[in-house]
C-alpha positions as CSV (number, residue, x, y, z in Angstrom):
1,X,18.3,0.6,-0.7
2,X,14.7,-0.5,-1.0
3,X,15.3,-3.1,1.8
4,X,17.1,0.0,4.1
5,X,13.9,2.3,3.4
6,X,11.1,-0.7,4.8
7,X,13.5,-1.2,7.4
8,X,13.3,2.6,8.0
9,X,9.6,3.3,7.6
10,X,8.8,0.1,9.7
11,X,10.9,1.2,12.7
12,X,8.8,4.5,12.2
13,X,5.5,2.8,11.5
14,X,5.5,0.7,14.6
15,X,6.6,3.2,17.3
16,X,4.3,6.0,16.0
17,X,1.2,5.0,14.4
18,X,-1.9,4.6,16.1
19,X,-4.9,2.5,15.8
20,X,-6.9,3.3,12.7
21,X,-9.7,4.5,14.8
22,X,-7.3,6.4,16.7
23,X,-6.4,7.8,12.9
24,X,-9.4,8.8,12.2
25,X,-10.3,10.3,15.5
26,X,-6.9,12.7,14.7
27,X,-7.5,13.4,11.1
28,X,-11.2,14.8,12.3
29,X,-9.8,17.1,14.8
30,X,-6.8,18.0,11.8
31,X,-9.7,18.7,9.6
32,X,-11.6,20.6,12.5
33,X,-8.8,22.8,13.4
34,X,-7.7,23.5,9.7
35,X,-11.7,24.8,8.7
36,X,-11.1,27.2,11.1
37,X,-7.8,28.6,10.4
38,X,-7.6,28.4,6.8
39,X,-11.2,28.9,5.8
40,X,-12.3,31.3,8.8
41,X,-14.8,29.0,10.4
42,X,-15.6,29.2,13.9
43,X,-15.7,26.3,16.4
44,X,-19.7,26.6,16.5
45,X,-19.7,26.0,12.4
46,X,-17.3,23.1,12.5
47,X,-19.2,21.1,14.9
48,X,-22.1,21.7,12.8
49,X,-20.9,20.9,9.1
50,X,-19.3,17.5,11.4
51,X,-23.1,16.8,12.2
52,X,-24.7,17.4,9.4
53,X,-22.5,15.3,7.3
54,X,-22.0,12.4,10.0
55,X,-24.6,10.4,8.8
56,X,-24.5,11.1,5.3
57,X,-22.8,8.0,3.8
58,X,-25.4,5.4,5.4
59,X,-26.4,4.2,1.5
60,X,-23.0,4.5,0.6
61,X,-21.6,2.6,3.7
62,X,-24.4,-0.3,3.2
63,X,-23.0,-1.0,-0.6
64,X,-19.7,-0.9,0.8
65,X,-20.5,-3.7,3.8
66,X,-22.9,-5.3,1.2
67,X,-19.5,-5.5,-1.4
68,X,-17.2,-7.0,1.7
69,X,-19.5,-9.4,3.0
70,X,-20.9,-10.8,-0.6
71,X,-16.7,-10.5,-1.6
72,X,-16.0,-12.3,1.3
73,X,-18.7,-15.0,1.0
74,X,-17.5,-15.7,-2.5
75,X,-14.0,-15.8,-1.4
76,X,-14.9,-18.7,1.1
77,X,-16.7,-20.8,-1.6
78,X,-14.8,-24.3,-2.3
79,X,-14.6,-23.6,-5.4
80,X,-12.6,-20.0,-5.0
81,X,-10.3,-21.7,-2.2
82,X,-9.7,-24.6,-4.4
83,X,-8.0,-21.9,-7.0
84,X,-6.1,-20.1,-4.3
85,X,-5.1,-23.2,-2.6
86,X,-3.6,-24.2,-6.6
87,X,-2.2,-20.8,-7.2
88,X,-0.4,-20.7,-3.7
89,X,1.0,-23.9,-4.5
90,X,3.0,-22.5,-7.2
91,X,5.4,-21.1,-5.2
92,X,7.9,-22.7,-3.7
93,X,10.3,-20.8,-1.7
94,X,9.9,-17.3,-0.1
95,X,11.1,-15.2,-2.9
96,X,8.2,-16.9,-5.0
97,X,5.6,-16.5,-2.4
98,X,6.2,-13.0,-2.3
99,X,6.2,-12.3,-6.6
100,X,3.1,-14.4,-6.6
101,X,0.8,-12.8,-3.6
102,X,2.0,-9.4,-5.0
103,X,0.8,-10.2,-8.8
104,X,-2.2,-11.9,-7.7
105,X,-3.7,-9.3,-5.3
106,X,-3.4,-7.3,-8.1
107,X,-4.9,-8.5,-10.4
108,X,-7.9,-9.0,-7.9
109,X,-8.0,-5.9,-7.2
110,X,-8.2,-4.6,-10.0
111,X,-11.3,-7.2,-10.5
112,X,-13.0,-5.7,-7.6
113,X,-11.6,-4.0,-4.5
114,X,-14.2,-5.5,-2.2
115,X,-13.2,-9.4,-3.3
116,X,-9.7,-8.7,-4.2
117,X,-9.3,-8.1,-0.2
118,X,-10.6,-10.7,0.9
119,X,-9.6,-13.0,-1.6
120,X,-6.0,-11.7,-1.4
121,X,-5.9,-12.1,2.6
122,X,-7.2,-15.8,2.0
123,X,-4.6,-16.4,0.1
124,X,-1.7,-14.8,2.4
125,X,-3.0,-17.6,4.6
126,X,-2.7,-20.0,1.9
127,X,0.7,-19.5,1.1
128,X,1.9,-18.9,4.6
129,X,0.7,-22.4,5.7
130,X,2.2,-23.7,2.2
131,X,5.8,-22.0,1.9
132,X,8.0,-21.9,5.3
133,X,10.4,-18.9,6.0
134,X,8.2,-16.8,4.3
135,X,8.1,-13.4,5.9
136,X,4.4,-13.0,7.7
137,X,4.2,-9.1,7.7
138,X,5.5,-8.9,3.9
139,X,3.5,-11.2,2.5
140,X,0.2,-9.5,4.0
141,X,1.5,-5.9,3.0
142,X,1.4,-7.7,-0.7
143,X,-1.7,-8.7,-0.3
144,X,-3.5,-5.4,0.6
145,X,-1.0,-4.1,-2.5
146,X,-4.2,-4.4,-5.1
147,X,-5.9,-1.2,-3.2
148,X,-3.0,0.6,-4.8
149,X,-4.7,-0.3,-8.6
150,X,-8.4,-0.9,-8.0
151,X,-9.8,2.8,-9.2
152,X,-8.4,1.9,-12.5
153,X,-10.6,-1.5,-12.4
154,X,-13.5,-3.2,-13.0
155,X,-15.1,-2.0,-9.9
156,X,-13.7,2.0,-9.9
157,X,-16.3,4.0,-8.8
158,X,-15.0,7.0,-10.9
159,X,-15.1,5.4,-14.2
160,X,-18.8,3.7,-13.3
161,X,-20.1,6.6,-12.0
162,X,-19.4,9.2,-15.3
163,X,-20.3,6.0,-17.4
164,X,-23.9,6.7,-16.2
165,X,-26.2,9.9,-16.5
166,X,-28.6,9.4,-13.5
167,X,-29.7,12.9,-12.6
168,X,-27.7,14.3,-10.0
169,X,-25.7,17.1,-9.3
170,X,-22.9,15.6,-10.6
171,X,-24.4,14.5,-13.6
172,X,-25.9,17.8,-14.0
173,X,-22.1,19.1,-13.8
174,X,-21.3,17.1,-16.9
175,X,-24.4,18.7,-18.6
176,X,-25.4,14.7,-18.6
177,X,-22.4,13.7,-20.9
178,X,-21.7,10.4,-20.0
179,X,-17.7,8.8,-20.7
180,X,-17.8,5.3,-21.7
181,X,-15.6,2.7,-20.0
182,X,-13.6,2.4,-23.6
183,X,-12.1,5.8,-22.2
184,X,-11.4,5.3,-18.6
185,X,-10.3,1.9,-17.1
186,X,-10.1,-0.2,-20.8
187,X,-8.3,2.9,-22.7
188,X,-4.8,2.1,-23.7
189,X,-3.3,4.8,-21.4
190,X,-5.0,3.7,-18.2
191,X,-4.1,-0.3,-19.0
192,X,-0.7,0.8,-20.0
193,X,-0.4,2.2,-16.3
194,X,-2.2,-1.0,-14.3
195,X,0.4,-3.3,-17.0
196,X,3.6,-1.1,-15.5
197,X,2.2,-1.2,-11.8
198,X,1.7,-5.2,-12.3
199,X,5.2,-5.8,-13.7
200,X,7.4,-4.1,-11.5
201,X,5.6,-3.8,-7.8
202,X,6.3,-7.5,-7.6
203,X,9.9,-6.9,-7.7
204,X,9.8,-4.3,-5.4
205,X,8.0,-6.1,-2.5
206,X,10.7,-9.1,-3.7
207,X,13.4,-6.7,-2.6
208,X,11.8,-5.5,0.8
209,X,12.7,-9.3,2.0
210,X,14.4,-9.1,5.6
211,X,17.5,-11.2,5.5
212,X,16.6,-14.5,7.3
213,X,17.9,-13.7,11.0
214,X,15.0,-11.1,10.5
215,X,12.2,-13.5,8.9
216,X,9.1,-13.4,11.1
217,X,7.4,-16.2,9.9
218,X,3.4,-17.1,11.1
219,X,2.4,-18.5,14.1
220,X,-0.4,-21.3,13.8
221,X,-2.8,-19.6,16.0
222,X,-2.8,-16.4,13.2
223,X,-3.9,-18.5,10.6
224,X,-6.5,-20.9,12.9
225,X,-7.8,-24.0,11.6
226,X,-9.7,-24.5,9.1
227,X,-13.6,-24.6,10.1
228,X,-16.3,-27.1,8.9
229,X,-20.3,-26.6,9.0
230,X,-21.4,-29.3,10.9
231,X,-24.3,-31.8,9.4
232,X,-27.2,-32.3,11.0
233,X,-30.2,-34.0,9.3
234,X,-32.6,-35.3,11.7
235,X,-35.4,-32.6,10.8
236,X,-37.1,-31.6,7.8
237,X,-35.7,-28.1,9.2
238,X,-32.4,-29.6,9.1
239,X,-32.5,-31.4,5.5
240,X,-33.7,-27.8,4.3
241,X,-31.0,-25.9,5.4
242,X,-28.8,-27.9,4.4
243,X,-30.0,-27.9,1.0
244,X,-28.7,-26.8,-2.0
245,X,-31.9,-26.3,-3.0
246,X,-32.8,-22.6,-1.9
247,X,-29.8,-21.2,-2.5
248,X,-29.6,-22.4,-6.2
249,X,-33.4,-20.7,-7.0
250,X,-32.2,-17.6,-5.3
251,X,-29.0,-17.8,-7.1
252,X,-30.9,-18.5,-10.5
253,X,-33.5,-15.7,-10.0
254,X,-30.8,-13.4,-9.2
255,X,-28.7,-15.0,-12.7
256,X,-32.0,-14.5,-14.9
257,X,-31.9,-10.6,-13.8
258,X,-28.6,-9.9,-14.2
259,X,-29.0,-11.5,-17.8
260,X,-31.8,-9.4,-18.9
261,X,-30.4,-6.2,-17.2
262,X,-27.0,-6.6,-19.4
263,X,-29.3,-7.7,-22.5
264,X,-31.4,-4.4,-22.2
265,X,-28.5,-2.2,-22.1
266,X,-27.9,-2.1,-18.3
267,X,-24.2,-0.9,-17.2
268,X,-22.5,-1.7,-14.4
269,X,-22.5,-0.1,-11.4
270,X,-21.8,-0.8,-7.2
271,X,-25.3,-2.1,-7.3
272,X,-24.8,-4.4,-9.9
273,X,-21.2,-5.7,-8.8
274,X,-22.6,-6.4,-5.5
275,X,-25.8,-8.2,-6.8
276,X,-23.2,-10.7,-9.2
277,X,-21.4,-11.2,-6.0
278,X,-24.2,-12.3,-4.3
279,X,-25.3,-14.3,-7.4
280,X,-21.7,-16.0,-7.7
281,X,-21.8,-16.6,-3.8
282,X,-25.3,-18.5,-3.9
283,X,-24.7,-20.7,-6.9
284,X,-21.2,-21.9,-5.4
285,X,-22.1,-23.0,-1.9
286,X,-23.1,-26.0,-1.3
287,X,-25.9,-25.4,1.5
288,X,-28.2,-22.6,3.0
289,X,-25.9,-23.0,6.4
290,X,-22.6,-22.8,3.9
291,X,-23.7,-20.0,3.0
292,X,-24.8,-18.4,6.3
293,X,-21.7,-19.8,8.1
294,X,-19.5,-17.9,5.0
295,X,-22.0,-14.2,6.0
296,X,-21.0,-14.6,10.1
297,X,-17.1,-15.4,9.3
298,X,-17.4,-12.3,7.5
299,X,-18.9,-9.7,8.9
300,X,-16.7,-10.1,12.0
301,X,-14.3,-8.1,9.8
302,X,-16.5,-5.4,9.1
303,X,-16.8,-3.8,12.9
304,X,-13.9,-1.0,12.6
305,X,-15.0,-0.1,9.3
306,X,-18.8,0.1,10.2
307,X,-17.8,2.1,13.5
308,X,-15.3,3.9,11.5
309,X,-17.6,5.6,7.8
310,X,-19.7,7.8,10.3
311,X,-16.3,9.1,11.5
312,X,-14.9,10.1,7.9
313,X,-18.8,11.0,6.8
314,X,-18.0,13.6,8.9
315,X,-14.7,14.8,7.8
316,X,-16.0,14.9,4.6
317,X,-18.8,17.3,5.6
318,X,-16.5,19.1,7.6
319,X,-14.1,19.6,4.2
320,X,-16.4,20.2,2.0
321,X,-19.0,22.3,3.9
322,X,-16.1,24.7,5.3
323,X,-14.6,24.8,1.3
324,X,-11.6,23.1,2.9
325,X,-11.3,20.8,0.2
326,X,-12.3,22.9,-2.5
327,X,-9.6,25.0,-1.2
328,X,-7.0,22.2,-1.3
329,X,-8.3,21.2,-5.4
330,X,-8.3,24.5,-5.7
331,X,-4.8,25.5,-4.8
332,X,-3.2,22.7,-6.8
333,X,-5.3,23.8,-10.2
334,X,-4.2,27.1,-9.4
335,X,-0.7,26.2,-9.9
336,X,-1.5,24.1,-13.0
337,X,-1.1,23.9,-16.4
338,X,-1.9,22.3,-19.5
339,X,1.3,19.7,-19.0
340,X,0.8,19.8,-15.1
341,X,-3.0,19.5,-14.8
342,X,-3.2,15.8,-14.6
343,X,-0.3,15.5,-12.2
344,X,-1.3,18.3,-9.8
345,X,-5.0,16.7,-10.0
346,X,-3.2,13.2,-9.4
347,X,-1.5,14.4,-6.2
348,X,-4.3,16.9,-5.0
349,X,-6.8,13.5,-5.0
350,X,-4.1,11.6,-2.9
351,X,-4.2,14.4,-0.5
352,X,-7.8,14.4,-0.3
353,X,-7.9,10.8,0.1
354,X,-6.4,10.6,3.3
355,X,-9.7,12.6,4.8
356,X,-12.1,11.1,3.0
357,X,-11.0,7.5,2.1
358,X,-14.0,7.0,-0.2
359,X,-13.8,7.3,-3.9
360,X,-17.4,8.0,-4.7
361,X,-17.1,10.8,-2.0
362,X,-13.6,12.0,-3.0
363,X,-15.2,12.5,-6.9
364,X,-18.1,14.6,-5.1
365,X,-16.1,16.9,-3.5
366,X,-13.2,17.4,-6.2
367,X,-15.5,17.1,-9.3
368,X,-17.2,20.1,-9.2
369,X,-13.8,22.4,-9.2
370,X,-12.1,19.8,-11.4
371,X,-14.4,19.6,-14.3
372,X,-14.5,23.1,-14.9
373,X,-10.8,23.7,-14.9
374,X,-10.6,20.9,-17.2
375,X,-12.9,22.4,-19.6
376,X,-11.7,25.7,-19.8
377,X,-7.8,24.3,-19.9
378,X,-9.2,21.5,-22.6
379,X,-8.0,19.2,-21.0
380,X,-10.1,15.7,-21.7
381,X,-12.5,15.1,-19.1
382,X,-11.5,10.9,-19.1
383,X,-7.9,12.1,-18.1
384,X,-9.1,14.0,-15.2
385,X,-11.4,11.7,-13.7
386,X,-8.7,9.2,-13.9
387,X,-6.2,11.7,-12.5
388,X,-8.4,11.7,-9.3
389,X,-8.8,7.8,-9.4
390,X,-4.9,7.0,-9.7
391,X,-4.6,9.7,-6.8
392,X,-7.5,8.2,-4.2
393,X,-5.9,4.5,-5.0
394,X,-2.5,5.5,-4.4
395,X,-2.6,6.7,-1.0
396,X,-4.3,4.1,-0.1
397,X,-1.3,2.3,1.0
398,X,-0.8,4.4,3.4
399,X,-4.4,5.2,4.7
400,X,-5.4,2.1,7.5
401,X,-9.1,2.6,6.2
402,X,-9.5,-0.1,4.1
403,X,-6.8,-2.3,5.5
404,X,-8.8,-3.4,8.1
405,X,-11.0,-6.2,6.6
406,X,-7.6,-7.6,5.5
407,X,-5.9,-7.7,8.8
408,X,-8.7,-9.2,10.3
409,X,-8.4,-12.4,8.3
410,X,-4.7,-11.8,8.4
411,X,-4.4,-11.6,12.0
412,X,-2.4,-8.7,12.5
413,X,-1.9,-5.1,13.2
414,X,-1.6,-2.2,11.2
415,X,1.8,-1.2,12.0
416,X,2.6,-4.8,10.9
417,X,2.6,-4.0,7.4
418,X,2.4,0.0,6.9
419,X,6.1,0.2,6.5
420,X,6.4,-2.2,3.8
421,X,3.1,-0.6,1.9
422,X,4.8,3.2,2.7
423,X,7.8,2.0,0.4
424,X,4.9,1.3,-2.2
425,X,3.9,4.0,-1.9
426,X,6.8,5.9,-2.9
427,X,7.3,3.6,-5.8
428,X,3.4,3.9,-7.4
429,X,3.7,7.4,-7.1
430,X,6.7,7.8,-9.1
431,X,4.7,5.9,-11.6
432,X,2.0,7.5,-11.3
433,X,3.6,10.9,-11.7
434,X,5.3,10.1,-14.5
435,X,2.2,8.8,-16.3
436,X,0.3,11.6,-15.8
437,X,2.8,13.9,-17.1
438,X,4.1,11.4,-20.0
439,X,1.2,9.2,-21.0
440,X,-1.9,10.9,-20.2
């Protein structure tokens, strides 16, 4: 049955969906036309709360390029590859390949979202060149699988963000009650969830295996060869950038920082992730040019998503300037209960996620109708933020945003895989639905 539904949803997924720019470019005239038929907004508004908020996630958008391309960098280290290159040598025939690129993007992702991409893609490649007869398309839908789990991670902007009290409207919202990560991503409820999703989605990408007349297996110009730096030392210039010498006091100053912002109190935040990342990547290269070499390979990925965040900046504004997406939160903790809060919070953020692919942005926008409601129902405020974070990473899998870095290391398309992660999909959700209802 699972094999007949990715069989189903692939057929569906490469005949009908469109480039992920194309996506967005749809879902911003979806958003357009629904402002103005559901929340009686004229054309003349619409275009205006779409320029106003177009622009709006530059910060936001720099911390998320910052977290691919430090990710990345780290991800390319000797060191890293050395472990991925062991771990994809532990599988030995398809079925294997598939268990093992499935559990570990998982648990990368759940690290951080940012290297868990890019380390997972590496590792596709790893075990593609390693294991013959291994289906391409498959194994690359596992890897992206960790975006299904990452809210509930070390890197979860939700959890960091409500950890924190800096001042803002949202804080303000809270009446500055901060919620330690002991109640969000390490409570027992939310690692109960991430241990179920890490036990059984391996089996379930396991059974989406074509039968072998079916197996599309890579071709060797997808996966490339492997590139060196190459040496030159016949300058002072040269011997300097080829030295360890200024990456390692960079990478040291940054160490010493990080140490004394941790032993003063200092949580973690985007900020802080990205500045270990770039740490981590400094200390572990061997050379300035390594290190350079590793920032180019990587922010070739980065051009759709960098084109794309003014794009969904602006469906963002567009919902939430027009009430669209109040509206939306609105209407599902209308219909909630005391039981059904969590759930219908769970499903509304997977809704709102697939207009505005951006979990700091999606907790702006649903926060200030979801706290409330939670108050006055008592429900506790951890369960709700998580509610929103299980809903924004679960739809993921079938949103092409933040698939993109992926398939560029991966060397293929977005249809390639969406039919394999849509059965995900369907699968998470059920366990996410019942955990919201049952466990929360």
């Amino acid at each position: 049955m699972v094999r007949t539904l990715s069989n189903f949803f692939t057929t569906i997924m490469q005949r009908w969906l469109p480039d992920a720019f194309i996506f967005a470019i749809i879902l911003t005239f979806i958003v357009f036309l629904a402002g103005m038929l559901g929340e009686n907004q004229s054309p003349s508004k619409m275009v205006q709360f779409w320029g106003d908020g177009v622009w709006n996630l530059l910060v936001f958008s720099m911390q998320v390029t910052i977290s691919l391309v430090t990710g990345s960098v780290l991800a390319q280290t000797t060191a890293v590859k050395r472990v991925l290159r062991s771990l994809a040598s532990l599988a030995s025939n398809p079925s294997q390949a598939i268990l093992l690129m499935t559990f570990i993007s998982l648990i990368c992702g759940w690290i951080s979202w940012a290297f868990g991409l890019i380390a997972s893609a590496l590792m596709a490649r790893e075990i593609a060149r390693h294991v013959k007869g291994v289906h391409y398309p498959l194994l690359v839908a596992s890897a992206y699988s960790g975006m299904v789990i990452w809210h509930a991670g070390l890197s979860g902007s939700i959890p960091l963000k409500i950890a924190v009290s800096d001042g803002d409207v949202l804080s303000k919202l809270m009446n500055g009650v901060t919620i330690p990560l002991s109640e969000t991503i390490f409570s027992w409820q939310v690692l109960l969830i991430c241990a179920l999703v890490l036990v059984t989605l391996p089996i379930i990408f396991r059974m989406m295996m074509p039968p072998p007349e079916e197996i599309q297996e890579v071709d060797s110009h997808q996966l490339g060869e492997e590139e060196h730096v190459s040496i030159r030392t016949n300058t002072p210039s040269d011997k300097i950038e080829h030295s360890r010498l200024p990456t390692l006091l960079l990478g040291l100053l940054g160490g010493y920082y990080l140490v004394e912002f941790f032993l003063n109190g200092g949580s973690v935040g985007l900020n802080t992730l990205n500045l270990i990342f770039l740490v981590s990547g400094l200390l572990l290269h061997r050379s300035t040019t390594s290190y350079l070499f590793a920032v180019n390979e990587a922010v070739r990925g980065l051009s759709g998503i960098v084109l794309q965040f003014p794009l969904y900046a602006g469906i963002m504004g567009m919902m939430a300037q027009s009430g669209l997406a109040a509206s939306v939160s609105a209407w599902f903790i209308d219909i909630s209960t005391v039981d059904t809060f969590n759930l219908f919070t769970f499903l509304s953020a997977g809704v709102v996620n697939f207009f505005v692919p951006s979990g700091g942005g999606q907790w702006a926008i649903q926060a200030p109708i979801v706290i409330p409601a939670a108050e006055s129902l008592g429900i506790p405020l951890n369960q709700a933020a998580m509610a929103i974070a299980f809903g924004d990473a679960w739809t993921n899998m079938v949103q092409p945003f933040w698939a993109l870095p992926l398939l560029g290391i991966a060397r293929l398309g977005i249809r390639d895989i969406m039919g394999y992660c849509t059965v995900a999909l369907l699968w998470t959700g059920l366990l996410y639905g019942l955990a919201m209802v049952f466990i929360f």
